[in-house]
C-alpha positions in Angstrom: 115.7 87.7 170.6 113.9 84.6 171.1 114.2 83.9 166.9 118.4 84.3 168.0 118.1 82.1 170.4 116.7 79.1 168.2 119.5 79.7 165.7 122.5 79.4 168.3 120.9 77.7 171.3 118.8 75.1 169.3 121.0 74.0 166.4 118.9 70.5 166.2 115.9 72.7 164.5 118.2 73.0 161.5 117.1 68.9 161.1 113.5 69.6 160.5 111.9 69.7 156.9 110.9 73.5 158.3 114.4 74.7 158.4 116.5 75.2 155.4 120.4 75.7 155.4 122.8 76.9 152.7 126.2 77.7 152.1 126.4 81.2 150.2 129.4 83.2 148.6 132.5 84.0 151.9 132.0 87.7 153.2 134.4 90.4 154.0 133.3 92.0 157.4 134.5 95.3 157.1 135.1 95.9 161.0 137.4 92.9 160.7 138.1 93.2 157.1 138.2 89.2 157.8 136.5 87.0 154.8 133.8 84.4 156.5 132.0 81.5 155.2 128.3 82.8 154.3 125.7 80.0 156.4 121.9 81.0 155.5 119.7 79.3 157.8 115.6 80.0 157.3 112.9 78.9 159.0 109.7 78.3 157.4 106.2 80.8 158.2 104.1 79.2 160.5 100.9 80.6 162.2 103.3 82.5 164.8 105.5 84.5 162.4 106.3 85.0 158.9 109.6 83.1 157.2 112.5 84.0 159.5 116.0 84.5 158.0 119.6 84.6 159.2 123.1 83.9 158.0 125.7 83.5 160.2 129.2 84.6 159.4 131.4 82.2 160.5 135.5 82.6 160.5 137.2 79.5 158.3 140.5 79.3 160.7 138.8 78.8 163.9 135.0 77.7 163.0 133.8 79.9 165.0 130.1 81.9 164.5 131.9 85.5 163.8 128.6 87.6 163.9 124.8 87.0 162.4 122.6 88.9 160.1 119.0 89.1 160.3 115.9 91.5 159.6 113.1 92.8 162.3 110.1 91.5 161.4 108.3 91.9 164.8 105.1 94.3 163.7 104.9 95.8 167.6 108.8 97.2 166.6 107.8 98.4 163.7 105.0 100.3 164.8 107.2 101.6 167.7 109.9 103.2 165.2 107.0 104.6 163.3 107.5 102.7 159.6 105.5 103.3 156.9 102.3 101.4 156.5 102.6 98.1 154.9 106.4 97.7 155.4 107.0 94.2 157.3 110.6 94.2 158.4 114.0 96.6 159.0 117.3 95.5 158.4 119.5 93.7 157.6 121.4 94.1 161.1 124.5 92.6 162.2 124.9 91.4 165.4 128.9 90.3 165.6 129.6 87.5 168.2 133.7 87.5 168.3 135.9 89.7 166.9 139.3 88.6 166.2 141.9 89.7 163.7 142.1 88.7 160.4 
């Protein structure tokens, strides 16, 4: 949670060279069935964790951040839900934020 929490709590990070951000191709969220803008945000490795990689869904009408997508890479998880040996992350998982109508 604490990789979460620089995403959405931190937003200045996104201003460092180690931090990249992109627009990708709008979404359809099939709980919603809503189309989102597509935001990737990565963070670069560094000698705590491996790159880190999210993008966050957010609605075009309101602006708001709809639901974000991002893959387990913590190894003490991985071990716990037994994955195969060599296999660094699980996912993608979406954690949706708001839900609202289309």
């Amino acid at each position: 949670m604490n990789s979460v929490f620089e995403v959405l709590a931190m937003p200045w990070l996104a201003a460092t060279e180690a931090v990249s951000v992109e627009r990708r191709a709008d979404r359809i969220l099939e709980r919603t069935g809503g189309t989102y803008y597509a935001v990737e945000v990565a963070f670069a490795a560094n000698r705590l964790r491996d790159v880190k990689l999210y993008t966050l869904l957010v609605d075009p009408a309101t602006f708001r951040l709809i639901g974000l997508e991002f893959h387990v890479t913590y190894g003490a998880f991985l071990d716990l839900i037994g994955a195969p040996e060599g296999q660094t992350s699980v996912g993608p998982f979406l954690h949706v934020t708001y839900e609202c109508s289309p």
